[in-house]
Backbone as a ProteinNet text record, in pm:
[ID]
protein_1_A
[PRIMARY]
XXXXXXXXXXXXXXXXXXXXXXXXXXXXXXXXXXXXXXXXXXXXXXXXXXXXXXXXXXXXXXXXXXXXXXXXXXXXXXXXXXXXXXXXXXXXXXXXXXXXXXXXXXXXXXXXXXXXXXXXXXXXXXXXXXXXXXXXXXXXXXXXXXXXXXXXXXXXXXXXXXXXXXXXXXXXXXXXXXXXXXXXXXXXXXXXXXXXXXXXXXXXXXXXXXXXXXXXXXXXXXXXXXXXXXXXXXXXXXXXXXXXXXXXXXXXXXXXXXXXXXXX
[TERTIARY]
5118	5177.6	5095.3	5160	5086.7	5081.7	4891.9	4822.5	4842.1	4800.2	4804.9	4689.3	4573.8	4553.9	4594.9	4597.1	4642.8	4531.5	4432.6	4354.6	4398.3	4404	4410.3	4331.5	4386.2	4277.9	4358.8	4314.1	4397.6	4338.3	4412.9	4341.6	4341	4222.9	4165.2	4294.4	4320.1	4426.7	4541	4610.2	4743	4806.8	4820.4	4905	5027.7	5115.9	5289.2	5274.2	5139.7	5127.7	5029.8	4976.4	4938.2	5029	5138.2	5226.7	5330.6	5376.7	5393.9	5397.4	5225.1	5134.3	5161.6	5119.3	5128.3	5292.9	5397.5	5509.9	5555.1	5491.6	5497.5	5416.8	5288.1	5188.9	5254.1	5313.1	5395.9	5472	5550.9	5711	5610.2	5505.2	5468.5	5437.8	5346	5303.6	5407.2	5519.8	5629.1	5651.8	5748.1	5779.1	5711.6	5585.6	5519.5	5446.8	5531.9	5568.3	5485.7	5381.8	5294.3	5395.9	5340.7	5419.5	5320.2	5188.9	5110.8	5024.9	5008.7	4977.4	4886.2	4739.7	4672.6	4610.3	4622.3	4558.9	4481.4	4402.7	4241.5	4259.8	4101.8	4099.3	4145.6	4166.7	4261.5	4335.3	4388.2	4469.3	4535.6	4642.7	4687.8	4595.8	4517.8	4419.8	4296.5	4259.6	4172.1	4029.7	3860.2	3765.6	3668.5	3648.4	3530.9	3516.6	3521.8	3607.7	3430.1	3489.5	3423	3340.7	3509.3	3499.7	3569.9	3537.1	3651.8	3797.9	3775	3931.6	3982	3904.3	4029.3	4081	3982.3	4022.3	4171.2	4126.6	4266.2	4404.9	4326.7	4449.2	4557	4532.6	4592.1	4595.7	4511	4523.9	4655.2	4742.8	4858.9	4849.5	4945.8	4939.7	4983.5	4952.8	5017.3	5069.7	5208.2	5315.8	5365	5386.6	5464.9	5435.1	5339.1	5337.5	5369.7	5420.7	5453.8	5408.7	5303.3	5248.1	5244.9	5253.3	5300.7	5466.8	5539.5	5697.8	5707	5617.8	5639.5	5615.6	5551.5	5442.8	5563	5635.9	5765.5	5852.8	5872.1	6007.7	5991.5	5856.6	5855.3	5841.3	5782.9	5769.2	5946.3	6027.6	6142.2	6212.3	6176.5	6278.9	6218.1	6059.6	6038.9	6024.3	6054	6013.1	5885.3	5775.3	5652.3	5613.3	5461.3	5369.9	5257.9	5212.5	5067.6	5028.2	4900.7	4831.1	4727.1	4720.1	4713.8	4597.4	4453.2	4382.9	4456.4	4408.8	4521.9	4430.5	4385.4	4366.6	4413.7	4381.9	4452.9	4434.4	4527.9	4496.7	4571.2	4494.6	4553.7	4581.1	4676.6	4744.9	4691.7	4499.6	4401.5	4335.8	4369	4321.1	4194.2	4137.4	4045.1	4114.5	4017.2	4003.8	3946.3	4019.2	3973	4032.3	3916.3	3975.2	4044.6	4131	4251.6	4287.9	4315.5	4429.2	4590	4693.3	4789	4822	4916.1	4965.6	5116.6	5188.4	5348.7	5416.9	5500.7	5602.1	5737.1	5782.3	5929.9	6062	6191.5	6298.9	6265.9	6265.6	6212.4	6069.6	6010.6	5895.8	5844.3	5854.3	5813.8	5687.2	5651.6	5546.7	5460.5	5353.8	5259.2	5177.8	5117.1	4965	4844.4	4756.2	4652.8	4498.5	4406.4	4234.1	4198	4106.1	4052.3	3906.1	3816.1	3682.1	3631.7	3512.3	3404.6	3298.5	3231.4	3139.8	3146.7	3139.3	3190.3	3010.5	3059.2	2911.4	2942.6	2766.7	2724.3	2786.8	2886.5	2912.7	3080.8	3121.1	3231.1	3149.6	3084.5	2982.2	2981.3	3058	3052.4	3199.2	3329.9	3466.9	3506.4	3468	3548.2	3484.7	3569	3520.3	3497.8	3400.7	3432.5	3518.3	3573.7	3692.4	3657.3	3741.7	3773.5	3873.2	3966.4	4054.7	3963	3848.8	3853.4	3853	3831.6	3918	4015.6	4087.8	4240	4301	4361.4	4431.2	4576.7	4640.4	4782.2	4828	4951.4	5075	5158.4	5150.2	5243.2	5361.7	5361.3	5415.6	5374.9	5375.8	5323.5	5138.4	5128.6	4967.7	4897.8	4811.9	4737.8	4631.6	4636.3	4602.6	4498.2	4348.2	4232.9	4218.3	4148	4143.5	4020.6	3978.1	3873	3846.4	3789.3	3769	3630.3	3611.6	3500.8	3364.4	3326	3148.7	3145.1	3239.8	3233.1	3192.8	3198.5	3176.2	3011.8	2977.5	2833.6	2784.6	2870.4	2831.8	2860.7	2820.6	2854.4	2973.6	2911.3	2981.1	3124	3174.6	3316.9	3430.9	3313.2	3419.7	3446.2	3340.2	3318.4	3403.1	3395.2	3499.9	3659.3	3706.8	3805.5	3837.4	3761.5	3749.3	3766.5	3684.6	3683.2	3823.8	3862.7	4006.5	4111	4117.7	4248.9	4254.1	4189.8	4250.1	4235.7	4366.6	4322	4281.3	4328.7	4300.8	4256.4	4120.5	4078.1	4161.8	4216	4289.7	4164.1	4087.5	3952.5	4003.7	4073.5	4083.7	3979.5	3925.1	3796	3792	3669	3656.2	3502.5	3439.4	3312.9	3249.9	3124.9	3115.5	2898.6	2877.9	2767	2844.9	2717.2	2758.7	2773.3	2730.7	2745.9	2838.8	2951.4	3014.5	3113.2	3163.5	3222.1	3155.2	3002.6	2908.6	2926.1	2883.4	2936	3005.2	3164.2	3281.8	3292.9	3264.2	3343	3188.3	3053	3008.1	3075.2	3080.1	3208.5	3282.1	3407.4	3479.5	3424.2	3336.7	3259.4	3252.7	3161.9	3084.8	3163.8	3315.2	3415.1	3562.7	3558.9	3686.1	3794	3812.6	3932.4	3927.3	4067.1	4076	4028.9	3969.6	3934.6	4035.7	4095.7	4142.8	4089.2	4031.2	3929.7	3991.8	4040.8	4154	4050.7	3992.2	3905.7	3972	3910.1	3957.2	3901	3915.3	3836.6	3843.4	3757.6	3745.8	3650.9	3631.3	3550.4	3583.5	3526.3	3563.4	3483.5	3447.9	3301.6	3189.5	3161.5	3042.5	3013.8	3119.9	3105.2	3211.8	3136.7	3177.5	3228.2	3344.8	3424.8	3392.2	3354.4	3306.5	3390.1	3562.3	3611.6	3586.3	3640.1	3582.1	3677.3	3797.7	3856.7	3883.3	3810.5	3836	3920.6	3927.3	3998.4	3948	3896.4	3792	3893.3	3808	3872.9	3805.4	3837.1	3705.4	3604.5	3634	3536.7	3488.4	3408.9	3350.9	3426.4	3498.2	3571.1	3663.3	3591.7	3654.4	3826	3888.9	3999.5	4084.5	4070.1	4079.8	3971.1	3931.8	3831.5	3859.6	3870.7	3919.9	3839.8	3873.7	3739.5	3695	3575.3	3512.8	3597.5	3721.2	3777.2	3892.8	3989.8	4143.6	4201	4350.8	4417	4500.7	4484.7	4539	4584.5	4668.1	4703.2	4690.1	4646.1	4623.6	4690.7	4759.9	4844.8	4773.5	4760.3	4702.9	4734.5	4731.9	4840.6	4670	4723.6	4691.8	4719.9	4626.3	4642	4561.6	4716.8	4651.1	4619.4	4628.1	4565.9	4450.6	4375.4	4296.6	4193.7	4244.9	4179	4213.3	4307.3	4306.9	4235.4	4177	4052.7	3928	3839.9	3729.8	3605.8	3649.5	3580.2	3516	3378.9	3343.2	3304.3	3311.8	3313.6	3317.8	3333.7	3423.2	3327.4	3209.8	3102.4	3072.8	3104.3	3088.4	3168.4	3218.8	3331.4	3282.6	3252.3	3172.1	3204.7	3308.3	3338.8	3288.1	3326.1	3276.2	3124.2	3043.4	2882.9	2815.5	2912.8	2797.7	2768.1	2634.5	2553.5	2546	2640	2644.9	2523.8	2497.3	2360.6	2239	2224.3	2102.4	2107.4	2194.6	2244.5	2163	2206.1	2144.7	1990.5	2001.1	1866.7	1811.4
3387.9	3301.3	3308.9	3255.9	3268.8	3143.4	3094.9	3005.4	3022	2868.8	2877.5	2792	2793.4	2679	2655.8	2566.2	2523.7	2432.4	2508.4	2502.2	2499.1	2278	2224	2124.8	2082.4	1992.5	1856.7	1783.2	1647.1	1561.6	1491.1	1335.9	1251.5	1173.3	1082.9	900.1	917.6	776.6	838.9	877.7	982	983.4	920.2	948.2	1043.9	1005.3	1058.6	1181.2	1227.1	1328.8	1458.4	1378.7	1502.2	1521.9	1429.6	1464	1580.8	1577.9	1669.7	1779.9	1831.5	1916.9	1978	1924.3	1957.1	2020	1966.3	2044.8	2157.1	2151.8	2281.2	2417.8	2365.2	2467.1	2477.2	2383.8	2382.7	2491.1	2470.4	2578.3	2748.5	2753.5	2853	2956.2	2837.2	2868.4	2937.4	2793.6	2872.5	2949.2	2977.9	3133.6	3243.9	3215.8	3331.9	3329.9	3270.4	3290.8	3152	3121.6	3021	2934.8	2942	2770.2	2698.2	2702.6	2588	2584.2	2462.1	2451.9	2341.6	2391.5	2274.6	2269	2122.4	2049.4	2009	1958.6	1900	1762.4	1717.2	1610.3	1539.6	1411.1	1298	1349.6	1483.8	1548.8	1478.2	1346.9	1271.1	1147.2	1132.1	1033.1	1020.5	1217.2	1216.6	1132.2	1168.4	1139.1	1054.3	1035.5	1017.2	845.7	765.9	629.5	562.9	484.2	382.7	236.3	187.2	102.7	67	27.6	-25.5	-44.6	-138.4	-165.4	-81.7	21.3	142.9	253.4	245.4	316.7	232.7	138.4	-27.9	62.4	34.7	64.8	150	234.6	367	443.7	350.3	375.6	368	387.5	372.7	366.6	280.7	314.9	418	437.3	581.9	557.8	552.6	650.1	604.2	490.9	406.2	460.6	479.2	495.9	616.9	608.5	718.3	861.3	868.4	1001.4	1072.9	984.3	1031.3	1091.9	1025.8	1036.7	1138.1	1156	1270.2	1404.5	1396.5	1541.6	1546	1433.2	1509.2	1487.3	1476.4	1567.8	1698.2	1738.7	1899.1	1974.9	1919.2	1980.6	2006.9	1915.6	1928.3	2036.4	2010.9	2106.1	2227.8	2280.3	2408.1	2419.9	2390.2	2413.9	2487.9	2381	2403.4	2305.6	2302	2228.5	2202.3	2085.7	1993.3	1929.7	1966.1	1908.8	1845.6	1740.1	1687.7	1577.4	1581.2	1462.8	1346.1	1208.9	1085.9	972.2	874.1	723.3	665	616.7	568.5	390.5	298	138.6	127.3	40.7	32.4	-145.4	-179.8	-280.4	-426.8	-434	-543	-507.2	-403	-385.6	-278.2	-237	-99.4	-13.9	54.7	169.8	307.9	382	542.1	656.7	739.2	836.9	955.5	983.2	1017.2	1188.8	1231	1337	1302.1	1316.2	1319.8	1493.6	1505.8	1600	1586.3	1673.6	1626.7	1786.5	1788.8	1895.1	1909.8	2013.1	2011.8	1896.5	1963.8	1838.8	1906.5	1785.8	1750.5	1718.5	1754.5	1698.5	1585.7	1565	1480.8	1457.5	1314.8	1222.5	1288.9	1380.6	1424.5	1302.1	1287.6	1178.9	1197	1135.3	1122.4	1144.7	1178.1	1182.9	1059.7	1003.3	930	1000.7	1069.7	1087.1	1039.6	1093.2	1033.4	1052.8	1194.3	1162.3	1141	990	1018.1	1068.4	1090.2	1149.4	1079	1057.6	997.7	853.5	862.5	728.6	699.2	792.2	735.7	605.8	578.7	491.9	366.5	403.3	236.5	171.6	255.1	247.5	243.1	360.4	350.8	299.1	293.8	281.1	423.2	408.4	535.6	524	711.6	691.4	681	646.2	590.3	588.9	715.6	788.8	885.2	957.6	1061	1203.9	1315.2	1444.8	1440	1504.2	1530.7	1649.7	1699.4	1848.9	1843.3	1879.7	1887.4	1971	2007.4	2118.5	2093.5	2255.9	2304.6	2330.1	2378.7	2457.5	2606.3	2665.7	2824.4	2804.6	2729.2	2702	2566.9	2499.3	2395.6	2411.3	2287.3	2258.4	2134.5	2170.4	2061.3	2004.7	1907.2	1850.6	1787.3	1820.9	1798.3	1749.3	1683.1	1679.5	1733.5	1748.9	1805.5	1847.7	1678.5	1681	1703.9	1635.5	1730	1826.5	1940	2061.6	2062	1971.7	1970.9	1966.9	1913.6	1862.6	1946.3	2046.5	2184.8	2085.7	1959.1	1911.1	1875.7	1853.3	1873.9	1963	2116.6	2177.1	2208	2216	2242.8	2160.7	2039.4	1947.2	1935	2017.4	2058.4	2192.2	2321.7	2419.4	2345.2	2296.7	2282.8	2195.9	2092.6	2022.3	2155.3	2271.6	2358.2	2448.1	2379.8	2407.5	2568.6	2658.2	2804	2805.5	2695.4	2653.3	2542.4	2517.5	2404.5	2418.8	2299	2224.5	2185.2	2213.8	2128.8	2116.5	1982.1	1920.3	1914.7	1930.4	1916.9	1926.1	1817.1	1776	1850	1950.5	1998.5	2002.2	1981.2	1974.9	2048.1	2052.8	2131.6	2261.9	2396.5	2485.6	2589.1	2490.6	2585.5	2618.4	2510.6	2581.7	2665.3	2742.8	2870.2	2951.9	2961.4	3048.2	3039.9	2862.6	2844.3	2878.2	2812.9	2833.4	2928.3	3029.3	3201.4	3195	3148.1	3135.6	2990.6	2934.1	2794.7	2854.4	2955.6	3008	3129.4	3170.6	3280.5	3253	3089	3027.8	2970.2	2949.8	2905.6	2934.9	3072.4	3221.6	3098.1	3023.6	3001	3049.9	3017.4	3012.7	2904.9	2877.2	2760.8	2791.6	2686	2677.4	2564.5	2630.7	2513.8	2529.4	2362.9	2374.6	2276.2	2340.1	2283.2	2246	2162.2	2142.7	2190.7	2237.1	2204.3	2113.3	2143.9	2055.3	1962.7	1908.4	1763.7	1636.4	1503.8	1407	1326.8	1262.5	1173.9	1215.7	1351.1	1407.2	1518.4	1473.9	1555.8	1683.2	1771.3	1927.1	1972.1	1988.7	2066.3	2174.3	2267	2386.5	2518.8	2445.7	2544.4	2644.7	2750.7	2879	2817.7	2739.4	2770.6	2890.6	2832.9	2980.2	2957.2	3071.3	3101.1	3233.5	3186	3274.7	3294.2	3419.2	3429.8	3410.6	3388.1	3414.6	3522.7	3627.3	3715.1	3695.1	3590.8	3549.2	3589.5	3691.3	3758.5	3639.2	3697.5	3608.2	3684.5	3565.8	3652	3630.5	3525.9	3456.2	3344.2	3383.3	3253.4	3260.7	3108.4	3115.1	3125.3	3064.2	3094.3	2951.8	2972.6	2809.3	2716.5	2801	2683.2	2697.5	2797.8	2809.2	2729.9	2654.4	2630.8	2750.5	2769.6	2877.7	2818.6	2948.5	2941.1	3076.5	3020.8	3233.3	3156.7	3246.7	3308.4	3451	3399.4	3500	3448.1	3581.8	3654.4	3600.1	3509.2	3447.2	3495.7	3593.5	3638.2	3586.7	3461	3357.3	3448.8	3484.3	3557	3635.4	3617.2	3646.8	3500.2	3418.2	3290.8	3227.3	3257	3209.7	3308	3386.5	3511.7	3432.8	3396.9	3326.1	3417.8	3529	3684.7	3733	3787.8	3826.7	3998.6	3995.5	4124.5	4119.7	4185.8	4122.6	4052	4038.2	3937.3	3826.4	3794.7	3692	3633.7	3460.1	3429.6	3319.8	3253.8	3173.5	2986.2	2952.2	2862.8	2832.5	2934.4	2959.2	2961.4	3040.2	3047.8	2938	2830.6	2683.3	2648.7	2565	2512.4	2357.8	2298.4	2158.1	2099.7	2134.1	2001.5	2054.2	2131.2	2198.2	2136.8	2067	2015.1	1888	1802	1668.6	1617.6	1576.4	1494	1449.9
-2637.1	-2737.4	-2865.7	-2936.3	-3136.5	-3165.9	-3174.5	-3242.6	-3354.1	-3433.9	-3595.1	-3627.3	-3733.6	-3808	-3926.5	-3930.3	-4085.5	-4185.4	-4265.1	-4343.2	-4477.8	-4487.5	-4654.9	-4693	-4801	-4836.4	-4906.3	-4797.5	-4782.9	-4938.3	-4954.5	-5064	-5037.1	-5046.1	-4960.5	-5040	-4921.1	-4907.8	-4965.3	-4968.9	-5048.7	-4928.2	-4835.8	-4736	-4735.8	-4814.2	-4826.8	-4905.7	-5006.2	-5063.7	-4940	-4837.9	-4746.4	-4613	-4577.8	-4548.6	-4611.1	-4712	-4756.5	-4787.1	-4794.1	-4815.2	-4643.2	-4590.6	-4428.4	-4362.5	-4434.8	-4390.8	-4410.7	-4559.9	-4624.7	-4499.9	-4482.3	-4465.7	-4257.3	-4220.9	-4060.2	-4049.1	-4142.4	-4183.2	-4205.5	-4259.7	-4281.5	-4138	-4073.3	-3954.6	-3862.5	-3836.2	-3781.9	-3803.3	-3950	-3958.5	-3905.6	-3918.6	-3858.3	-3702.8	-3634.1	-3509.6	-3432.9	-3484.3	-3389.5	-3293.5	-3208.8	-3135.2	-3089.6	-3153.7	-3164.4	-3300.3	-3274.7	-3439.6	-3460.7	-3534.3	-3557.3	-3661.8	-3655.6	-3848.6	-3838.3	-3955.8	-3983.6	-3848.2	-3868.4	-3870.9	-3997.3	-3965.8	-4056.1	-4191.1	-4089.8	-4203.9	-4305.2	-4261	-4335.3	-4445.6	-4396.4	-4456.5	-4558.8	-4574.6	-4572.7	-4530.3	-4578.3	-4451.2	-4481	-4678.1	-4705.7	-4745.9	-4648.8	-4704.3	-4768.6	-4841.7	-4866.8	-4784.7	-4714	-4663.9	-4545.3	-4424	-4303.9	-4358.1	-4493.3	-4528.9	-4556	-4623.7	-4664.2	-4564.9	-4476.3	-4333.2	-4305.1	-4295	-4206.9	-4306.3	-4422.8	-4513.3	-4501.3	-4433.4	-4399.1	-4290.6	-4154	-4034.6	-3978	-3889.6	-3827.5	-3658.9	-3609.3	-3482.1	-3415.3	-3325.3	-3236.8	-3092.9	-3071	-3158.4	-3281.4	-3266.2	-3350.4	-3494.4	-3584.3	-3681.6	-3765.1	-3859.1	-3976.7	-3975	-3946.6	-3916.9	-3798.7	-3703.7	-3564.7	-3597.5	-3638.3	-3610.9	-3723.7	-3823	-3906.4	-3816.6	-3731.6	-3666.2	-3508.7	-3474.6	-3422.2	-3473.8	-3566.6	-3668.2	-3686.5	-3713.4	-3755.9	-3637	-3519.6	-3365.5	-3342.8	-3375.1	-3297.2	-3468.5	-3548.9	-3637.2	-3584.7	-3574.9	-3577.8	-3473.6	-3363.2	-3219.6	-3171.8	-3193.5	-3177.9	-3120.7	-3095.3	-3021	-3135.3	-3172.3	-3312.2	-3280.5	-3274.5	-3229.5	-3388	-3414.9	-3577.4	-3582.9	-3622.2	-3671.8	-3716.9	-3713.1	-3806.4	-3724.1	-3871.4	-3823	-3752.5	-3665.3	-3553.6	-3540.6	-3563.7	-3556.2	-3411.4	-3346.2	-3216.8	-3215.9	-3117.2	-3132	-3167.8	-3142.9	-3122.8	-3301.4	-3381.5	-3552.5	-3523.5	-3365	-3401.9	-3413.4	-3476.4	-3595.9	-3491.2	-3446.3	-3448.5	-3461.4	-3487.3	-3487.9	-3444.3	-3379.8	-3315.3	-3359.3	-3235	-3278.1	-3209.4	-3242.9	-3153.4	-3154.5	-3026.1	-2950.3	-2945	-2994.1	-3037	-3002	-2984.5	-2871	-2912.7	-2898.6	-2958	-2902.5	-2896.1	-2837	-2680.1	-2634.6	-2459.2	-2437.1	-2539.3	-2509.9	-2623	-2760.8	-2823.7	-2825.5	-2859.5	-2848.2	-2675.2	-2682.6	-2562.5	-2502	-2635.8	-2607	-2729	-2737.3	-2831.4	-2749.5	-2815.8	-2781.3	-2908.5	-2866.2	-2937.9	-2944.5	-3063.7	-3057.3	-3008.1	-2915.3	-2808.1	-2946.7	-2991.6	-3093.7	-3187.3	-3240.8	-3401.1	-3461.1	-3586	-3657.2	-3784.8	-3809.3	-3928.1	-3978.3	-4109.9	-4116.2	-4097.7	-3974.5	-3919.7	-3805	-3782.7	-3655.9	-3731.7	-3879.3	-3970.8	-3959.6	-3938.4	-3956.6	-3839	-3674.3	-3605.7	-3468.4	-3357.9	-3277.8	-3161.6	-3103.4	-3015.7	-2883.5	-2926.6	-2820.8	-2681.6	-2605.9	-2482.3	-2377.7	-2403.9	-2328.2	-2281.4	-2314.4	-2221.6	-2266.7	-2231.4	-2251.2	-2173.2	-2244.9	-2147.2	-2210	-2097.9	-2097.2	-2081.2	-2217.4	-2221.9	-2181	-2082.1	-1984.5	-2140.5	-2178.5	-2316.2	-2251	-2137.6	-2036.6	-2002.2	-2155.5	-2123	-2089.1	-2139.3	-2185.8	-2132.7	-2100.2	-2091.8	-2242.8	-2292.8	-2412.4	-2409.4	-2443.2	-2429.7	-2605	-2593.9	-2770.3	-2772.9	-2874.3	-2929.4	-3070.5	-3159.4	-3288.4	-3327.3	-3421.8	-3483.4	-3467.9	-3443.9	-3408.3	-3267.8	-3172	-3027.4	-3009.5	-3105.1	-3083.1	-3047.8	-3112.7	-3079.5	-2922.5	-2844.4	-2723.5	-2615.9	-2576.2	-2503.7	-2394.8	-2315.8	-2225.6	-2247.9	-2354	-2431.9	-2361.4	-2440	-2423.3	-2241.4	-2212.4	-2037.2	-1980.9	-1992.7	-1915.3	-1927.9	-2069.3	-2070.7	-1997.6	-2032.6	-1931	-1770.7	-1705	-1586.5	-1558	-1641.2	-1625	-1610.8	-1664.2	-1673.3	-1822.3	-1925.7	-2061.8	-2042.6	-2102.7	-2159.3	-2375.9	-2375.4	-2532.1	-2574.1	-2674.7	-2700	-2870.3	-2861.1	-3042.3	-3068	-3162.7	-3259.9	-3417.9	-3420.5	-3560.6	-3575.8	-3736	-3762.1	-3894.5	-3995.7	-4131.2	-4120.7	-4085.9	-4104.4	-4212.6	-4230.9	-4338.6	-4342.7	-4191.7	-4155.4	-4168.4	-4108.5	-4151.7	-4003.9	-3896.8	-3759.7	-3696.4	-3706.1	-3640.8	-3611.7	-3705.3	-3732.5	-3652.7	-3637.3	-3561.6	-3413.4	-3400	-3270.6	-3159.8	-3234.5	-3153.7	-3049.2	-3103.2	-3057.7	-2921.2	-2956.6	-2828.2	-2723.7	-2775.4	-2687.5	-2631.4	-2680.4	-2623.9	-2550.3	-2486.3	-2446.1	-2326	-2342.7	-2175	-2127.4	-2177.3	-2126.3	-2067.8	-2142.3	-2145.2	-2166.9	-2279.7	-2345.7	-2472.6	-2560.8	-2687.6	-2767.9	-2862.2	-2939.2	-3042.2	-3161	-3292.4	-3363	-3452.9	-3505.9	-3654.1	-3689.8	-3769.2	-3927.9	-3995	-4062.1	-4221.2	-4306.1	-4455.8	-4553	-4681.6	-4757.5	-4904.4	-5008.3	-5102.1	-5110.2	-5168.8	-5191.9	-5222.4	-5171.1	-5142.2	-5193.8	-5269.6	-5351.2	-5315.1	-5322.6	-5334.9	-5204.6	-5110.7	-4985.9	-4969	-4975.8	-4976.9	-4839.5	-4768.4	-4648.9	-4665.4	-4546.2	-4533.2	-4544.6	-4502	-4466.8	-4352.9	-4403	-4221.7	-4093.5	-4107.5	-4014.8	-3911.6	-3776	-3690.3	-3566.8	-3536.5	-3383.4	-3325.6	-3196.1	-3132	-3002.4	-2942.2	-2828.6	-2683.2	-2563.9	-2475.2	-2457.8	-2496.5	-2545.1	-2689.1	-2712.8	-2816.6	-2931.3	-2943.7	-3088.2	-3189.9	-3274	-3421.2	-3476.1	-3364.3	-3455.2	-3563.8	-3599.4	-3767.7	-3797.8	-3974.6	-4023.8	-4145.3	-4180.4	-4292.7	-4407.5	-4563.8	-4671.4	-4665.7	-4749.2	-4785.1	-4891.7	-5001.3	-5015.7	-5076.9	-5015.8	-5012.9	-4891	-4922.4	-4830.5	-4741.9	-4647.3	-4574.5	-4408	-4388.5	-4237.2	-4179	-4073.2	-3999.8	-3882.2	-3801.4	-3725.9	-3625.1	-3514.4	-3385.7	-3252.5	-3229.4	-3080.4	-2973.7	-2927.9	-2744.1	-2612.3	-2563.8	-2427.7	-2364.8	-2288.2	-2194.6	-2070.3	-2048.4	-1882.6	-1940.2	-2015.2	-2074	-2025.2	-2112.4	-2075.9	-1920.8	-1851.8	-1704.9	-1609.5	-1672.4	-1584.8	-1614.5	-1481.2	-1528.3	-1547	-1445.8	-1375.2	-1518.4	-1499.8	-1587.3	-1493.6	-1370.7	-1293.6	-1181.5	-1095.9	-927.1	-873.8	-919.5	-874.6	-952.4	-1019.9	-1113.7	-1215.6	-1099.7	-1188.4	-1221.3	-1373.6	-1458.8	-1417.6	-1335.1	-1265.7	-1121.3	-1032.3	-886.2	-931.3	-1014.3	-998.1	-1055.7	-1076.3	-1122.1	-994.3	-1029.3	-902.8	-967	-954.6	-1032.7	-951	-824.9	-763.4	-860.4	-913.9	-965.8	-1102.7	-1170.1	-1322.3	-1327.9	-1236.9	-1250.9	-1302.4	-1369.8	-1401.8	-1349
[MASK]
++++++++++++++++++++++++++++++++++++++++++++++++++++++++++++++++++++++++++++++++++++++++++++++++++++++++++++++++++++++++++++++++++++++++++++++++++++++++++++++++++++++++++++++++++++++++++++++++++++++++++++++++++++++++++++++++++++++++++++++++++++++++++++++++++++++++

């Protein structure tokens, strides 16, 4: 199947103007074959807030809210699978930060991740998430999610690997400079695909890195984007690629953990 990211650069509180921006750059994807598709973190919201209130301001619930029902409208016009960053207000007024997971007609509304790591001064706005990792059935594909600073946490991506995933979705507002480098080893010790769906531009002083990538389980870089064009790349996914754990008839990178030997 054909991954996409979609690398732009949101404005911070502009809601209905990065909606916009985002359908445009969907339709692109489609056309060029993806049937999955992933956007920044708080693609819609942009990242660099000021204050809790202005987070509130423009958080939404999920499903229920505007940006959810925007991201299956375009799943069901282009018959794809988006996986999309977005503020997330949940029914009690917390604040996190969220990806949802949205599917064409029959599937709709999937489910959401709420960030486990937030970084720096999201630890002032949100709360940390508390669903979990979880691994979405695309049908062709199993689909793991992640946001950004996760990447930091090798145990992330592993626990999606070991759940099923052949593809990790990483919305992501980066704004360090590793992990473009990273990834493609993430996807190595793990034999999935990563799509690491990054922004750029600047935000009151804070510079996005750009370098959206997509790696393969053989570490290979097979799209990255620049440090600060909006773009979308489009690449060919050989999932039995990622459902081979075998690295040679003796060594398959799942079967040779010794989890009693891990513990502290």
């Amino acid at each position: 199947m054909k991954v996409a990211y979609i690398q732009m650069k949101p404005k911070l509180l502009e809601v209905h103007k990065n909606l916009s921006r985002a359908e445009k750059f969907i339709q692109e994807a489609a056309e060029k074959g993806a049937k999955l598709i992933v956007l920044p973190e708080l693609f819609d919201t942009g990242y660099n807030f000021k204050s809790r209130d202005e987070v509130d301001s423009v958080a939404m619930q999920i499903p229920d809210g505007e940006t959810t029902e925007f991201l299956v409208e375009q799943a069901r016009e282009h018959e794809v699978f988006i996986v999309a960053g977005t503020a997330e207000k949940d029914e009690k007024g917390k604040l996190y930060n969220s990806a949802v997971v949205v599917g064409p007609i029959g599937w709709g509304y999937m489910g959401k991740y709420r960030k486990i790591h937030l970084f720096y001064r999201e630890k002032l706005f949100f709360e940390p998430g508390n669903l979990g990792f979880h691994v979405f059935n695309i049908g062709i594909a199993k689909v793991g999610v992640m946001i950004c600073f996760d990447w930091f946490f090798p145990e992330a991506m592993r626990t999606l690997a070991l759940k099923g995933a052949h593809i990790i979705a990483h919305p992501s507002n980066l704004v360090m400079p590793y992990a473009p480098r990273a990834m493609p080893i993430r996807a190595l010790e793990n034999r999935v695909y990563t799509v690491t769906a990054n922004r750029v531009g600047e935000e009151r002083g804070l510079r996005f890195i750009g370098k959206s990538t997509i790696a393969s389980p053989k570490a290979e870089v097979l799209a990255v984007g620049s440090e600060d064009r909006e773009e979308v790349a489009v690449v060919e996914a050989n999932l039995q690629l990622a459902r081979n754990k075998k690295i040679n008839e003796l060594n398959d990178i799942f079967k040779d953990r010794r989890p009693e030997y891990y513990a502290l």
